[in-house]
C-alpha positions in Angstrom: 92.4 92.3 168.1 89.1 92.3 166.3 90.0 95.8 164.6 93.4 94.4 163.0 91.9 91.5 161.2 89.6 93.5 159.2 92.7 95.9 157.9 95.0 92.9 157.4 92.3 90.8 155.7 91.5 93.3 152.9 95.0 93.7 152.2 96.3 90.0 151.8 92.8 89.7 149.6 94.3 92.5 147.7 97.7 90.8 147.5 96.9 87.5 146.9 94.6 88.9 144.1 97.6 90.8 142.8 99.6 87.8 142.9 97.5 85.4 141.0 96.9 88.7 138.4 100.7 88.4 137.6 100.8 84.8 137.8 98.6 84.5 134.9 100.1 87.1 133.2 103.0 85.2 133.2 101.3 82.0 132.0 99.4 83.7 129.1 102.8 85.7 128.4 104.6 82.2 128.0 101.9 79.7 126.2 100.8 82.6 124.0 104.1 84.5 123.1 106.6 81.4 123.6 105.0 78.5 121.2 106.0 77.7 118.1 104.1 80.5 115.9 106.6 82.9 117.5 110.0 83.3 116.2 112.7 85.3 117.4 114.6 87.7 114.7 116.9 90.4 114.9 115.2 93.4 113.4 117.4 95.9 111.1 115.5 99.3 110.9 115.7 101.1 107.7 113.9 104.0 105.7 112.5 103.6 102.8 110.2 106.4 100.1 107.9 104.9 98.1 105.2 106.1 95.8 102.2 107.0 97.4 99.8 105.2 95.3 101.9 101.9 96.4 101.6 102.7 99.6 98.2 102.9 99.5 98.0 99.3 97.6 100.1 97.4 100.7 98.4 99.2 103.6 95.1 97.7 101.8 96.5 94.8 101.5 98.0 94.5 104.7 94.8 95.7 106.1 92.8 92.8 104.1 95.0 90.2 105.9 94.9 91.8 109.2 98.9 92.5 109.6 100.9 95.4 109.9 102.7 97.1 106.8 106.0 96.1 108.1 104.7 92.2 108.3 103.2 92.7 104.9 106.4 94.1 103.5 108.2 91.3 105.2 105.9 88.7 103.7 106.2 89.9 99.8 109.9 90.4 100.3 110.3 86.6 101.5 108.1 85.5 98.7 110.0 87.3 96.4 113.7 85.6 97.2 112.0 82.3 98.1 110.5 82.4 94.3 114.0 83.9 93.1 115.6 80.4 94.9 113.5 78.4 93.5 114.0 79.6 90.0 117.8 79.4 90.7 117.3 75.8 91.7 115.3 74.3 89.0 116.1 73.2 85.7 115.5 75.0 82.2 113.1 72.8 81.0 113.0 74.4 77.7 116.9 73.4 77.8 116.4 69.8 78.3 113.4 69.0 76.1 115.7 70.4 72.7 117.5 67.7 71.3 121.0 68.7 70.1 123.0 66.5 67.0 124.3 64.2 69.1 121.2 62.5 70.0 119.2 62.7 67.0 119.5 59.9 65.0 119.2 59.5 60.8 
C-alpha cells in the first residue's frame, strides 16, 4: 500500500499542476485577448510592390511605434479615408464667406 501512494501522489501533483497551468491560460487568454482593445475583423490578404525606399520609411516607422507593417499600413490607410470623410463632410468655407449679388447691398 505504502509503495502506491508515492507513484499516485507525484502524478495527481503533476496533473493538478497541469490543470491549473491551462486554467490560467484560459483566464489570461480571455481578460487579455477578449476586452475591449480587441476587435474582431475579417482579414482580406493581398500583395502589394512598393518602392523600396518606402518600404524602408514604414518599417521605421512601424518599428518607432512598436507595430507590425501590416498594423502600420492599416493605421495610415484608415487615417487616410477617415481624413478623405471628413473633407467630404464639411463645408467649403471659402464658399460661404464670399458674398454673391444678392446679399450685398448699395
Amino acid at each position: 500500500m505504502g509503495s502506491s501512494r508515492a507513484i499516485s501522489t507525484p502524478c495527481a501533483i503533476f496533473f493538478l499542476a497541469s490543470m491549473a497551468h491551462r486554467v490560467l491560460i484560459l483566464l489570461w487568454h480571455t481578460v487579455c485577448c477578449m476586452g475591449d482593445h480587441m476587435q474582431v475583423r475579417e482579414w482580406t490578404h493581398f500583395r502589394v510592390r512598393i518602392r523600396p525606399d518606402l518600404h524602408k520609411k514604414i518599417k521605421a516607422d512601424a518599428a518607432s511605434g512598436y507595430r507590425s507593417i501590416n498594423t502600420e499600413l492599416t493605421m495610415i490607410l484608415e487615417k487616410h479615408f477617415a481624413r478623405d470623410e471628413q473633407t467630404k463632410k464639411a463645408p467649403d468655407s471659402a464658399l460661404e464667406s464670399k458674398s454673391d449679388a444678392s446679399t450685398t447691398t448699395l
